[in-house]
N, C-alpha and C positions, 0 to 999 in steps of 0.2 A: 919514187917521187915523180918520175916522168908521168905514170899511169893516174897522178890524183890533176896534172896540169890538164885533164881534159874534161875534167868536170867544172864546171861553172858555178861561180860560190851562190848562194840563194841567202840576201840578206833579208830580213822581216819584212823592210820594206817597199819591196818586191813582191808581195803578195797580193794581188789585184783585190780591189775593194768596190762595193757599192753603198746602196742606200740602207743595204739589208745587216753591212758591217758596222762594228764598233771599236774604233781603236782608243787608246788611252797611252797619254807623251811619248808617240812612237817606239812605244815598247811594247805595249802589249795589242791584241787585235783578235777580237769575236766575232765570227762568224758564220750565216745557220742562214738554210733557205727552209726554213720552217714553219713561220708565220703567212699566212694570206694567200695560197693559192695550195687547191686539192683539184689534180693531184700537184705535187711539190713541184715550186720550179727547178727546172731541169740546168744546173750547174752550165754544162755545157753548148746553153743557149747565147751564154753573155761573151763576144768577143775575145775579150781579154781572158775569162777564166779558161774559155777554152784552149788558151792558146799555152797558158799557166799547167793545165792538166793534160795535155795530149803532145808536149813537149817530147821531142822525137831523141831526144840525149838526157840525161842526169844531171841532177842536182848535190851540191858539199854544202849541204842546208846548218844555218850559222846559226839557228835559232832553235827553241823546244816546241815541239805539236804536238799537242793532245787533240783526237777525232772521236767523233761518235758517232756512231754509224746506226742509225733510227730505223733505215727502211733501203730498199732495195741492196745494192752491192758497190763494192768499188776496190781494184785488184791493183796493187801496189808491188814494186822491187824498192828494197831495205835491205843494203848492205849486203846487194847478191842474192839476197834470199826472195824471195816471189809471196806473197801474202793475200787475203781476202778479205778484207769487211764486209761483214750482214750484219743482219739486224741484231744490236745489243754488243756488239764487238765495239771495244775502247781501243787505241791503239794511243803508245807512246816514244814520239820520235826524240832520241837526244841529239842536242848538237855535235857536228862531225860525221852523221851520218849523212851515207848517200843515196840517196832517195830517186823514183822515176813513179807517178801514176801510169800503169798502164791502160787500165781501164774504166771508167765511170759509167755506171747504167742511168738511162734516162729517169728512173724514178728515186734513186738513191736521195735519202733524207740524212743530210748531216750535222753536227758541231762540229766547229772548228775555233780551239783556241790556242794561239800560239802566241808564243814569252820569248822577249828577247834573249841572249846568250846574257848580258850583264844584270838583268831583270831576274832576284835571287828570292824564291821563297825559303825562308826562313829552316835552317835547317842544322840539325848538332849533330853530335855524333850518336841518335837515338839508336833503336830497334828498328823502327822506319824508315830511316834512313837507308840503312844499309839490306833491311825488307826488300824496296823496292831498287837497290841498286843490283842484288840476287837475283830477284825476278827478272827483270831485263838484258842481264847477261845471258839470259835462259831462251827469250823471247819476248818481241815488243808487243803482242795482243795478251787484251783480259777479256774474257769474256764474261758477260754481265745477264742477271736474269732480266726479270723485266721489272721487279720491284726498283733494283739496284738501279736501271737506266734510269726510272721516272725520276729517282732521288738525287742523278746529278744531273738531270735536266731541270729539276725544278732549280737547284742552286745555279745553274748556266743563265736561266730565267732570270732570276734575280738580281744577279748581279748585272746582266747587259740592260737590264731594264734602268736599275739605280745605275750604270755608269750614262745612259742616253738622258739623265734630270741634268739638264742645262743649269739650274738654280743651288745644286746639290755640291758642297761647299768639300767635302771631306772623302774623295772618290777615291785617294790614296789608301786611306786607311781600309776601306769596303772592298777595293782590290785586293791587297793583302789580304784583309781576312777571309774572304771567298777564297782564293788560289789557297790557304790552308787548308780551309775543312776539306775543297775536292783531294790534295792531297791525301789528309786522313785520313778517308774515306778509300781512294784506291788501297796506303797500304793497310789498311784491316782487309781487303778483300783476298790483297795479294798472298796474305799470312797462309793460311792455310796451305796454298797452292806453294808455296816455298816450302812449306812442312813436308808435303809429298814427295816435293825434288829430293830432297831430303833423304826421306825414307827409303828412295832409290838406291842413294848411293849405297854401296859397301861397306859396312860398318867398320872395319878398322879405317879405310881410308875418311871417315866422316867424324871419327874420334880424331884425328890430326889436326884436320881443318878444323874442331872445336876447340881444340886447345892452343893451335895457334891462335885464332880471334883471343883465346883470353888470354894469353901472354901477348897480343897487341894492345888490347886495352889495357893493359897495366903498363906497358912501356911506349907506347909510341910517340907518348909527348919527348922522349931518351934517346930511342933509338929508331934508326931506319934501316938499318942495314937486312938483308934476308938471311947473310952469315948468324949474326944476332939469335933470331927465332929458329933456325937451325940449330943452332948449338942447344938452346935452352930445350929444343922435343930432340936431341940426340940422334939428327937427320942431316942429311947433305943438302947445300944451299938448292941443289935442282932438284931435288927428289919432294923438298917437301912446297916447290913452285908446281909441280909436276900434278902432285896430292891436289892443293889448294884450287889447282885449275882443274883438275877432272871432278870436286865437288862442286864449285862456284861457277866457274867457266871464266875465273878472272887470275892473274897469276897472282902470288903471296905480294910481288912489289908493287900491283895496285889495287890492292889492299891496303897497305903500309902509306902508299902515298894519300890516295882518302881519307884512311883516318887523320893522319898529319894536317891535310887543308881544310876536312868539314874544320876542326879543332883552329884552324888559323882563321877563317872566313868567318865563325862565330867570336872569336878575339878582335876581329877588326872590326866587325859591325854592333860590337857592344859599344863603341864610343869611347871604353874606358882606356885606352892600350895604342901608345905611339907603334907603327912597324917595328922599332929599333926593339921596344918592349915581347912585342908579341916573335919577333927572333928570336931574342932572348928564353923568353917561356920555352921555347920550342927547340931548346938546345942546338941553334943553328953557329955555325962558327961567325958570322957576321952577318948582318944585314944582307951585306950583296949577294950572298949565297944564296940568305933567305930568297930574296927577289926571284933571281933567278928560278929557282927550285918551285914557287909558285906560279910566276909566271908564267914555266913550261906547264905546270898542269891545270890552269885558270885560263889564260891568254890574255891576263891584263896584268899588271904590277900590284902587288901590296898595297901601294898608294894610292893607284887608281880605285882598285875596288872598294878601299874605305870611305872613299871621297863620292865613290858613284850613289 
């Protein structure tokens, strides 16, 4: 705990902005030095960004960033790890990580969008879902051809274009649906590249981790325990957290707990279902448990979230 007190929290709105950015109800904020000067303007011409990117300590960044990285380089620490953007590299930051730019080259062409921690796109317990929560346990860059960049720049286009129509009534809804299809659209790229991780692992150890997933989807609205899916594959509660983390890179109990809240998060934002209801559904022994139990893996309460 001491070693996280020295990193300095990075709320959204602390991200330096200009004329070139687009924010929308201080949740969400785009932006690209892309438009109007060749060669691009250079990031670290503008005061405040530089002072933003060449920040000589770390960031416990509280919000999601997606980059894109169009033209020159820009060399990042993520979570201890050291990384590179060039041209066609996506990268995706989740919140709780801790972040430092080290370096931005003078020609480096970006997008930048980043979504508040509360700012939820829509999401179940798909294939996609859990697609792109594999791939990132993996590593935060996708690398992109050049078809793929042009087709989420054109939608990055679009959408900052329609959120800057001053007159344009229904920005809410145009937000969400853009943050979906970009969604989409990473995990179909992602699919494959998870197929290979995949193919990697050890075939008996990758037959485990399949049948755990499917004895989670049949039970985890019942049960949470990892004793549970232990006993049902005829393993010891660590040997098959052991398993699940050397295929996934994530242990079986957050596993268990994902699937449990994508499954509560889409209960609550249907409208239809009090907390006390959606406890219930979820075989929690009370409410307060419930809460708790989300809380710790949300960071807001049951009630906040439906309400947000």
């Amino acid at each position: 705990m001491s070693a996280l007190k020295t990193f300095n929290a990075l709320p959204i709105a602390a991200i330096p902005l200009d004329e070139r950015s687009c924010i929308f109800d201080n949740k969400v904020i785009l932006a690209d030095n892309l438009d109007g000067e060749d060669p691009p303007h250079d990031l670290t011409n503008d005061p405040a960004m530089r002072a933003f990117l060449t920040a000589p300590y770390p960031f416990k960044i509280q919000f999601s960033i997606i980059e894109l990285c169009l033209a020159g380089s820009m060399r990042v620490r993520l979570n201890l790890n050291e990384y590179e953007l060039r041209r066609n590299t996506w990268m995706i930051v989740t919140p709780g990580s801790i972040g430092q730019c080290l370096e931005v080259s003078s020609d480096c062409r970006i997008v930048i969008i980043a979504v508040s921690n509360d700012y939820v796109i829509a999401e179940d317990n798909s294939e996609g879902a859990f697609i792109v929560r594999k791939f990132l346990s993996q590593q935060p860059l996708l690398q992109l051809t050049d078809a793929q960049s042009a087709e989420l720049l054109g939608i990055y286009r679009a959408l900052r274009d329609k959120l800057r129509q001053p007159d344009f009534r229904f920005k809410y809804d145009i937000l969400k649906g853009y943050l979906q299809v970009l969604y989409g659209e990473v995990c179909q790229w992602m699919a494959p590249m998870v197929e290979q991780q995949d193919s990697r692992q050890g075939s008996r150890k990758k037959q485990i981790f399949d049948r755990f997933i499917a004895e989670l989807r049949q039970h985890y609205t019942e049960e949470r325990s990892i004793q549970f899916y232990a006993d049902r594959l005829c393993l010891t509660p660590k040997y098959l957290s052991q398993v699940v983390h050397a295929v996934s890179g994530r242990h079986a109990g957050e596993w268990i707990r994902d699937y449990v809240i994508l499954e509560a998060k889409a209960l609550l934002k249907s409208g239809q279902y009090t907390v006390q209801q959606v406890s219930d559904m979820l075989n929690f022994a009370n409410q307060s448990f419930f809460g708790v139990y989300f809380k710790k893996a949300v960071g807001c309460s049951p009630t906040t979230y439906k309400e947000s």
